[in-house]
C-alpha positions as CSV (number, residue, x, y, z in Angstrom):
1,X,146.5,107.5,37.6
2,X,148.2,105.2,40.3
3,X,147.8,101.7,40.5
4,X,147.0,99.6,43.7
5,X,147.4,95.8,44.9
6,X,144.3,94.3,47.5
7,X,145.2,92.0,49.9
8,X,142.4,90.3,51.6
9,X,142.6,88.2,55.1
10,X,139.7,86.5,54.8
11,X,140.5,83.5,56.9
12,X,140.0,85.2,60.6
13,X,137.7,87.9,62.2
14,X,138.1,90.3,61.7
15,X,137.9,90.3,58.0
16,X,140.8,92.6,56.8
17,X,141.7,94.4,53.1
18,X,144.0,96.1,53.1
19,X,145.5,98.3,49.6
20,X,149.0,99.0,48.8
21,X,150.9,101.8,46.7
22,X,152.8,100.7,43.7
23,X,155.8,100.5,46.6
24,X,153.6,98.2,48.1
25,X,153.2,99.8,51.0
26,X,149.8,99.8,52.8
27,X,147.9,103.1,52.6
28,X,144.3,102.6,53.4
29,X,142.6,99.3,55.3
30,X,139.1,97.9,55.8
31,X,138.0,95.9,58.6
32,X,134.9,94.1,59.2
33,X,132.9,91.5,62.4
34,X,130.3,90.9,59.9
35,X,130.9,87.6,58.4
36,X,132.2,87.1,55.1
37,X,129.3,86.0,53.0
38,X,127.7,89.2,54.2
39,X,130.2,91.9,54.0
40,X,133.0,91.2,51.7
41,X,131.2,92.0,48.3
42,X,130.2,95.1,49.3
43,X,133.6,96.1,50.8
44,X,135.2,94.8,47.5
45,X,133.1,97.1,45.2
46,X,133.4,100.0,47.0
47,X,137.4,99.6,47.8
48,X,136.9,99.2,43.8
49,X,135.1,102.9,43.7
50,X,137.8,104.3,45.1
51,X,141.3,102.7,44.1
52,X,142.2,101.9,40.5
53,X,143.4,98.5,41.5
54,X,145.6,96.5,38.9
55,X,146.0,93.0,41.2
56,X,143.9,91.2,43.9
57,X,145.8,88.8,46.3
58,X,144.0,86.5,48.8
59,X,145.0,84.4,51.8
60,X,144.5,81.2,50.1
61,X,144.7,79.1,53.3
62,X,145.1,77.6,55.7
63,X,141.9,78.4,57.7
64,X,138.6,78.6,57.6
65,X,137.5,76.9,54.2
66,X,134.0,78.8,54.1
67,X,135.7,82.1,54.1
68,X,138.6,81.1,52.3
69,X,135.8,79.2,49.7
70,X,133.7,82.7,49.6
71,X,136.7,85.0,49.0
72,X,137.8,83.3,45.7
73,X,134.9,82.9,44.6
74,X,133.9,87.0,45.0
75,X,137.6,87.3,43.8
76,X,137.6,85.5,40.4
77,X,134.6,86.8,39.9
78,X,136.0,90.7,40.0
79,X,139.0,89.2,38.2
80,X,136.5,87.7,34.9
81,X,134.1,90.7,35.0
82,X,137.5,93.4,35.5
83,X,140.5,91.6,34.2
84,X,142.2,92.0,37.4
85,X,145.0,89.3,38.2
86,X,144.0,87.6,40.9
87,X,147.3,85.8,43.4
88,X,146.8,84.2,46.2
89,X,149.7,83.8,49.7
90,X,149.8,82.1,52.8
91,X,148.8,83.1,55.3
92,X,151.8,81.9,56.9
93,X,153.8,84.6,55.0
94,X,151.1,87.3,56.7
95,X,151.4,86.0,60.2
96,X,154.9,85.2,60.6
97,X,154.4,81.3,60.5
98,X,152.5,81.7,64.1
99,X,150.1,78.7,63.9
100,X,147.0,79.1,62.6
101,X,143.2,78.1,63.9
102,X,142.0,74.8,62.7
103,X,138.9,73.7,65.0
104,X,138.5,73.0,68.3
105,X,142.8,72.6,70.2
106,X,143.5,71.4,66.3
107,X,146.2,74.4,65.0
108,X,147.5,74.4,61.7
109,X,151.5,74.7,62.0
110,X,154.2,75.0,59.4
111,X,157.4,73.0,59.9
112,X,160.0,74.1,57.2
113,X,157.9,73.5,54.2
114,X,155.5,70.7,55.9
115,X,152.0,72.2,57.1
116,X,150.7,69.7,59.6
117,X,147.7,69.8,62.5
118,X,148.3,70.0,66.4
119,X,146.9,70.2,69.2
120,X,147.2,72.9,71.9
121,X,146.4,72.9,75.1
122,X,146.6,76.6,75.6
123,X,144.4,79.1,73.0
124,X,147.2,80.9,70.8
125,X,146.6,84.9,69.3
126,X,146.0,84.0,65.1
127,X,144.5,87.1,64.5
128,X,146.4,87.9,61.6
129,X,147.6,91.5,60.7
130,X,147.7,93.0,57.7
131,X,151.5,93.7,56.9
132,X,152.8,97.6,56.4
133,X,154.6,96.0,53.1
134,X,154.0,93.4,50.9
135,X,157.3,94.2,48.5
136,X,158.9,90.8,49.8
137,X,155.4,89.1,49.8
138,X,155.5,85.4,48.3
139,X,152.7,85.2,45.8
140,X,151.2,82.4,44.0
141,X,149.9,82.7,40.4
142,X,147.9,79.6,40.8
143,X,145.0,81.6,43.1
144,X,143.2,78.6,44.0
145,X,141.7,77.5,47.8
146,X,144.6,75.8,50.1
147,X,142.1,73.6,51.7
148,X,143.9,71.5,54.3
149,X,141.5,69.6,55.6
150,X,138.5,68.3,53.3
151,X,136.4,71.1,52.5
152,X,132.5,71.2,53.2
């Protein structure tokens, strides 16, 4: 039976999971408006029902920390009750290092390997996307939040 990687976005709306092949190339995706705390367990389990998944990765940050907090939490859960590995990215790795919402003009921005906060005048796209591949994807074994600014 073939094994599958989830990626979750969980740091912007909409919420995005996406499942890759053993190539990892993306074959199926799940997309929600609902919030986090009220959609992503149930997407998990059924994406669960229907792939035989052998790793979970998460955007670890930066973002939202509520969503990014919820995520992991639903995350190592699956990974202690199904002894899935659980990884965690950047979302700068999933957005092409576009800048990333913070709150209010305040952007999160990555300059070389510095991530710092700006302001910007003019509202930027930070939807992210999930990627057709994640072969070249730079994961983290250490899957915990990336909380840039102090979490709530």
């Amino acid at each position: 039976m073939p094994k599958y990687t989830l990626l979750v976005l969980p740091t912007a709306k909409p919420l995005s999971i996406g499942v890759y092949d053993n190539k990892g190339e993306l074959i199926d995706s799940f997309y929600s408006e609902e919030r986090v705390s009220k959609i992503l367990s149930s997407l998990i389990y059924d994406v669960l029902k229907r792939y035989d998944i052998e790793r979970m990765i998460y955007t670890s940050g930066p973002g939202s920390n509520m969503s990014v907090k919820l995520c992991y939490i639903v995350l190592e859960s699956v990974r202690l009750v199904k002894n899935i590995p659980l990884y965690a990215c950047s979302l700068f790795d999933i957005n092409g290092n576009r800048p990333v919402k913070a709150m209010g003009q305040l952007y999160f921005m990555k300059e070389k390997e510095t991530i710092i906060t700006k302001k910007l005048t003019q509202q930027v796209d930070t939807t992210p996307v999930l990627p057709d591949t994640i072969a070249s994807l730079a994961i983290d074994a250490v899957a915990l939040p990336d909380y840039r600014v102090p979490a709530v």
